[in-house]
Backbone as CSV, one residue per row, in Angstrom:
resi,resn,N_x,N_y,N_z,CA_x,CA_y,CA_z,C_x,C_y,C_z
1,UNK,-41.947,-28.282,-15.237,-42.101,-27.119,-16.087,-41.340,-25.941,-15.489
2,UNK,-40.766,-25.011,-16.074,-39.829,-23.728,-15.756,-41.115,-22.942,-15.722
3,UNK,-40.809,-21.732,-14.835,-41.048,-21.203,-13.741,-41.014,-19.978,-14.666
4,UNK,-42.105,-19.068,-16.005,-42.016,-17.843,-16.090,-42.677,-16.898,-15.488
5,UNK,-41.907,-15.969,-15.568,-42.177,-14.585,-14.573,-43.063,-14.233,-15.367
6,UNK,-44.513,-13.815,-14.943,-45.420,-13.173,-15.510,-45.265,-11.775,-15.731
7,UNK,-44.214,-11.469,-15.054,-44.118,-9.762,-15.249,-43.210,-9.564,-16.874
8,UNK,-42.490,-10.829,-17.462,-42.394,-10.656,-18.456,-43.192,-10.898,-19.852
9,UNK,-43.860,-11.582,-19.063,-45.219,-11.185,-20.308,-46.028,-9.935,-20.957
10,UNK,-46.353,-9.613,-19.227,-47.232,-8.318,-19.341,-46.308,-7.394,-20.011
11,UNK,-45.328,-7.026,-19.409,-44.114,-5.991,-20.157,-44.066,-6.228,-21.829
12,UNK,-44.055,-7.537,-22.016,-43.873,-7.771,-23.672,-45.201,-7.522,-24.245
13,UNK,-46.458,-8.208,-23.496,-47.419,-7.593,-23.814,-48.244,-5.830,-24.084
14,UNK,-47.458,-5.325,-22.793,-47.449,-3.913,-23.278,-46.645,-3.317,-24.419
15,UNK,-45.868,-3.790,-24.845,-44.675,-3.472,-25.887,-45.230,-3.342,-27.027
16,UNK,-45.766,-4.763,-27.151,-46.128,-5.158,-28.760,-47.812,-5.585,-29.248
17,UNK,-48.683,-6.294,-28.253,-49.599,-6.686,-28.778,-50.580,-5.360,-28.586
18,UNK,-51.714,-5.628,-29.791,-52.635,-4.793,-29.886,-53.803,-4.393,-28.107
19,UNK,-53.618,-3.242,-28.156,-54.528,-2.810,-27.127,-55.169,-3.809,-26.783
20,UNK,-56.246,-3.994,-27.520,-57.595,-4.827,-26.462,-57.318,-6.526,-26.541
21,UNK,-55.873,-6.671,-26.759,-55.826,-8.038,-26.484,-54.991,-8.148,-25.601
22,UNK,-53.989,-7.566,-24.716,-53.201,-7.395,-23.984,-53.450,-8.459,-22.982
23,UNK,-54.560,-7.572,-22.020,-55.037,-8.902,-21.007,-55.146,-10.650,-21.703
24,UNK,-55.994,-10.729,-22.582,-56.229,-12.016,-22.912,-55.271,-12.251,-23.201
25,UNK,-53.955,-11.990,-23.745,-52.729,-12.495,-24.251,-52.145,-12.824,-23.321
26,UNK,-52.114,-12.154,-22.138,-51.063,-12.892,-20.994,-51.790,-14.018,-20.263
27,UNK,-52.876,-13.652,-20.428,-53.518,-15.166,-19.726,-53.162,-16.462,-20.672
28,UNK,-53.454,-16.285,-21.755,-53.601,-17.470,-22.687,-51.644,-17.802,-22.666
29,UNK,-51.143,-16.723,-22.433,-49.650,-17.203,-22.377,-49.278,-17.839,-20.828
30,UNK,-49.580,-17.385,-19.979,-49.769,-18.307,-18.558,-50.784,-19.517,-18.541
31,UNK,-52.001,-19.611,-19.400,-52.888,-20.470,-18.760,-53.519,-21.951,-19.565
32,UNK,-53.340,-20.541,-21.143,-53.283,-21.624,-22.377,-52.732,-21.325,-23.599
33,UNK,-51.567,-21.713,-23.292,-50.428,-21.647,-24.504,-50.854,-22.298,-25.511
34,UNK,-51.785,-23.193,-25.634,-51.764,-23.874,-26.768,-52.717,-23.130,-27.317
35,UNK,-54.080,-22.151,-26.609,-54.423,-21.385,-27.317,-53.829,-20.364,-27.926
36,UNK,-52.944,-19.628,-27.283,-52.334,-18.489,-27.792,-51.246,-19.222,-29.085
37,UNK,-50.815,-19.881,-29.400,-49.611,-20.865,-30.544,-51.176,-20.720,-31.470
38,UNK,-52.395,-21.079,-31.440,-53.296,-21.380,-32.636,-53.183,-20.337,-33.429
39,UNK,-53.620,-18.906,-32.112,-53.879,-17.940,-32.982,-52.468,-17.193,-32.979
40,UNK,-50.995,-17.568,-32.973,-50.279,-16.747,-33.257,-49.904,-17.708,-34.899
41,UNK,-50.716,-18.897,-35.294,-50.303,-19.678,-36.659,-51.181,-19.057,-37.479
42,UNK,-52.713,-19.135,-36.709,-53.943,-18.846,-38.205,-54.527,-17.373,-37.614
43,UNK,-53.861,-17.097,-36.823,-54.991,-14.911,-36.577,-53.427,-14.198,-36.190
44,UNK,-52.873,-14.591,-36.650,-51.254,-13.441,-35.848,-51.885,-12.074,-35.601
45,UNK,-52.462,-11.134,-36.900,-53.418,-10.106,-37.213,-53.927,-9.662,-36.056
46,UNK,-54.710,-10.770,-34.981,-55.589,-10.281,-33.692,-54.512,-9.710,-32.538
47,UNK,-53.235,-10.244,-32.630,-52.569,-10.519,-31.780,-51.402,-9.108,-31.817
48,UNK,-51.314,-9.234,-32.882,-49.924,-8.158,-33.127,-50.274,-6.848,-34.268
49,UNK,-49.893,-5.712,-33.867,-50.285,-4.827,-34.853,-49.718,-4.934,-36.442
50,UNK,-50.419,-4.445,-37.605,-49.835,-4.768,-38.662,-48.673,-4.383,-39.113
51,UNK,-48.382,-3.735,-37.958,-46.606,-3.001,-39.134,-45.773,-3.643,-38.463
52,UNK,-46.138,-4.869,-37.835,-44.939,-5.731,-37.713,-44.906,-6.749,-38.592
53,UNK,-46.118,-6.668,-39.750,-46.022,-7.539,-40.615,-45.063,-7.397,-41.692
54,UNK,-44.095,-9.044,-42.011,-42.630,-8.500,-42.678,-41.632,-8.048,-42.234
55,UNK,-41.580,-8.344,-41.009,-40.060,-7.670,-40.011,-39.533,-8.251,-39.558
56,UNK,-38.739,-8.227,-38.994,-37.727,-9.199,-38.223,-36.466,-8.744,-38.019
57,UNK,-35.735,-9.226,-36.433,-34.818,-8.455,-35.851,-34.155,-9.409,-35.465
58,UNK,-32.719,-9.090,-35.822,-31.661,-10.293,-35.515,-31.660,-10.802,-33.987
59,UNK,-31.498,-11.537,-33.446,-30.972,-12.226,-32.231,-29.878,-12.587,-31.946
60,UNK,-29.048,-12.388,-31.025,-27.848,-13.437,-30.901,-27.928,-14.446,-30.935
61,UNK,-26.699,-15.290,-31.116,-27.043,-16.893,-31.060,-27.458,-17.416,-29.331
62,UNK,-26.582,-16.529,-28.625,-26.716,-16.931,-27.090,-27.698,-16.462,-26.502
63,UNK,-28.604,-15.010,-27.414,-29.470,-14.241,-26.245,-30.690,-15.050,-25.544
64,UNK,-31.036,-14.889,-24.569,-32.186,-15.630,-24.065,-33.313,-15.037,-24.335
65,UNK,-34.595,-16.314,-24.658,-35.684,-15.764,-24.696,-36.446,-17.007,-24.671
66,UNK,-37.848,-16.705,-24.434,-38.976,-17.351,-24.389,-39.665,-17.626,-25.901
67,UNK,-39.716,-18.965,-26.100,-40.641,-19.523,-26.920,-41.505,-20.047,-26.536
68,UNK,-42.810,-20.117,-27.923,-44.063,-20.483,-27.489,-44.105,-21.820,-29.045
69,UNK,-44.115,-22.543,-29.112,-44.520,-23.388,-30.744,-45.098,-24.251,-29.917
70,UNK,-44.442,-25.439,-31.092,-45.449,-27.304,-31.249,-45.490,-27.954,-30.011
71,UNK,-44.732,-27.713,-28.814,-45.368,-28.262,-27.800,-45.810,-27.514,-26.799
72,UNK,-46.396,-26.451,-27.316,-47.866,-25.847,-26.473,-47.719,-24.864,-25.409
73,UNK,-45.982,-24.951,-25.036,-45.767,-23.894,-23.715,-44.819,-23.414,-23.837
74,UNK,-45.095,-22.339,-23.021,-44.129,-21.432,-22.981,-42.428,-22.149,-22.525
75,UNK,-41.240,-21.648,-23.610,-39.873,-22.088,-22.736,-39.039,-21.361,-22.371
76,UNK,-37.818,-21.008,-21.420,-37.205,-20.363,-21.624,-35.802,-21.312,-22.788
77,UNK,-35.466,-20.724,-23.696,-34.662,-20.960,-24.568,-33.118,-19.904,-25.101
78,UNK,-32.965,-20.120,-25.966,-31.949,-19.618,-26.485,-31.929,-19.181,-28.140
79,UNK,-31.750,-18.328,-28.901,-32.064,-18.192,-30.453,-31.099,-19.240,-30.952
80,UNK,-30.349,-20.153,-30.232,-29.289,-20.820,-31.383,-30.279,-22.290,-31.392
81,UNK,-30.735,-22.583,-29.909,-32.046,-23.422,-29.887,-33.226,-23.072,-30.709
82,UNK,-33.723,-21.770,-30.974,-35.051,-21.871,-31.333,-34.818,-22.186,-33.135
83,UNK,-33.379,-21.702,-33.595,-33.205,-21.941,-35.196,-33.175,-23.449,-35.355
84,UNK,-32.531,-24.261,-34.517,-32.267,-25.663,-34.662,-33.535,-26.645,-34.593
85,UNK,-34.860,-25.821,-34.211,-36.007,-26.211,-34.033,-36.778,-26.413,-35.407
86,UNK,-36.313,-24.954,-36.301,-36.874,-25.011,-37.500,-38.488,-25.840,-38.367
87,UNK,-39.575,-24.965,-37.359,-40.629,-25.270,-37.264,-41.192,-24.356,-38.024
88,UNK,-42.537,-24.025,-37.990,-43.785,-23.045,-38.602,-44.252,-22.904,-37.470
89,UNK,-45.125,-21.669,-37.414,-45.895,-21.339,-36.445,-44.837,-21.531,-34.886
90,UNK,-44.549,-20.546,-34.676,-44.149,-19.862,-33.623,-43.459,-18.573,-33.183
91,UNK,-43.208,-18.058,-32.061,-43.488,-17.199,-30.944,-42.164,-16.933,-30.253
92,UNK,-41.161,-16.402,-30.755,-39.871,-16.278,-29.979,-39.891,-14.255,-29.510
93,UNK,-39.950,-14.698,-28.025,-39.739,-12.970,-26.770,-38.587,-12.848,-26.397
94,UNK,-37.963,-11.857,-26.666,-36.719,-11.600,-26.350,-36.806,-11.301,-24.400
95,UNK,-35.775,-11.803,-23.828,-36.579,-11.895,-22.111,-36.141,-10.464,-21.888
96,UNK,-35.246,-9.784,-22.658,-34.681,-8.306,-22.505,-36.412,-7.638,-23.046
97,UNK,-37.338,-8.290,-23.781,-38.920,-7.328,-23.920,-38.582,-6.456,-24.901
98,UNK,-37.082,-6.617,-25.471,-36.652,-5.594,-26.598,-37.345,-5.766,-28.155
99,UNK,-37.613,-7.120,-28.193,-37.914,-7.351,-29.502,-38.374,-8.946,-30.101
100,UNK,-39.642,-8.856,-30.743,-39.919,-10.575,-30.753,-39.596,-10.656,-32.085
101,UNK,-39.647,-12.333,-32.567,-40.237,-12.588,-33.828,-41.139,-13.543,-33.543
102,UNK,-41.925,-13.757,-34.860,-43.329,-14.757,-35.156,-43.296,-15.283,-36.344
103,UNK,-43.713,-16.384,-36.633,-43.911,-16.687,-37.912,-45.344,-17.770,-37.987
104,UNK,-45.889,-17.643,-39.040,-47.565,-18.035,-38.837,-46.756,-19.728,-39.317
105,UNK,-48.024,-20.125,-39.361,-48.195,-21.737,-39.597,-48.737,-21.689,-41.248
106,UNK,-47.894,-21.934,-42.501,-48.740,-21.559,-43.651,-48.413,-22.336,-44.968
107,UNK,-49.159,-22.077,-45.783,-49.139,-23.197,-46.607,-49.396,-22.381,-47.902
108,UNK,-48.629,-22.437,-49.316,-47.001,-22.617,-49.267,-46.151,-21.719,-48.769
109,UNK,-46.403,-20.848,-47.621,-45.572,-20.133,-47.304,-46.004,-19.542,-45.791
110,UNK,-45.164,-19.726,-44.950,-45.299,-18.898,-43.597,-45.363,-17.781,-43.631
111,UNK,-45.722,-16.348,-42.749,-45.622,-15.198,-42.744,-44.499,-14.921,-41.509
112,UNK,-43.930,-13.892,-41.637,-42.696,-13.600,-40.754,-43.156,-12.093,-40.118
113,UNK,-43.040,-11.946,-38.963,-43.654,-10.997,-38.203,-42.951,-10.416,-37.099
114,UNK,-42.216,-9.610,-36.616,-41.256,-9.204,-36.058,-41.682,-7.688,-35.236
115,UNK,-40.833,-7.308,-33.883,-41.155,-6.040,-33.529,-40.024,-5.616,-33.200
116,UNK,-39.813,-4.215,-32.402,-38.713,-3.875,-31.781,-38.991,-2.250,-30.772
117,UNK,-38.964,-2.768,-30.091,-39.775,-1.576,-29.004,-39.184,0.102,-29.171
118,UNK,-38.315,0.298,-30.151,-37.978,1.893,-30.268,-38.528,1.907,-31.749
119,UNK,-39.617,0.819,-32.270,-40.083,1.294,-33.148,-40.995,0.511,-33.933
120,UNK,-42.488,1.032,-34.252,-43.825,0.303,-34.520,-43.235,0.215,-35.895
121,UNK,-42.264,0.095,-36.478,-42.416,-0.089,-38.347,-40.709,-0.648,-38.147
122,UNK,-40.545,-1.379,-39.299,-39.433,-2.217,-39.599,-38.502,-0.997,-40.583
């Protein structure tokens, strides 16, 4: 398993997730990813504030970042990897902490959920 720096969690965690989940979010992203993937498919809501609901911020094809989906842990990846994955329900961190996207697990339709740290609204 690759080796993430917890200091980029917490940082992304300070960025974007709601106050009183901060702590529990970096644990469940160090300890149990497969918890944190449940509730970023069926509670995104607990996890991320609402005005990132409906957003989304381009990536490069090369930039690096951390995904979280269908097999349960955290990776370090690439956005040209995480499109070729073309799943539901998951968790792509930009490792720059500049900006994520999310998309729930949903039926007939996923939700798309996005941030960008110079700004709480899309």
């Amino acid at each position: 398993m690759i080796h993430i720096d917890i200091q980029i969690i917490q940082a992304f965690s300070r960025a974007f997730v709601v106050k009183n989940f901060r702590n529990r979010f970096v644990h469940e992203a160090i300890k149990k990813p497969a918890r944190l993937h449940q509730r970023i498919c069926h509670g995104i809501e607990d996890v991320f504030p609402i005005a990132y609901k409906n957003c989304s911020f381009q990536f490069l094809p090369d930039e690096p970042c951390l995904i979280l989906c269908g097999n349960l842990r955290l990776e370090k990846s690439t956005w040209s990897q995480v499109q070729s994955v073309g799943i539901g329900g998951f968790l792509v961190m930009s490792l720059s902490q500049l900006k994520f996207y999310a998309e729930t697990e949903g039926r007939p339709k996923s939700e798309i959920w996005g941030g960008f740290t110079q700004s709480w609204h899309c």
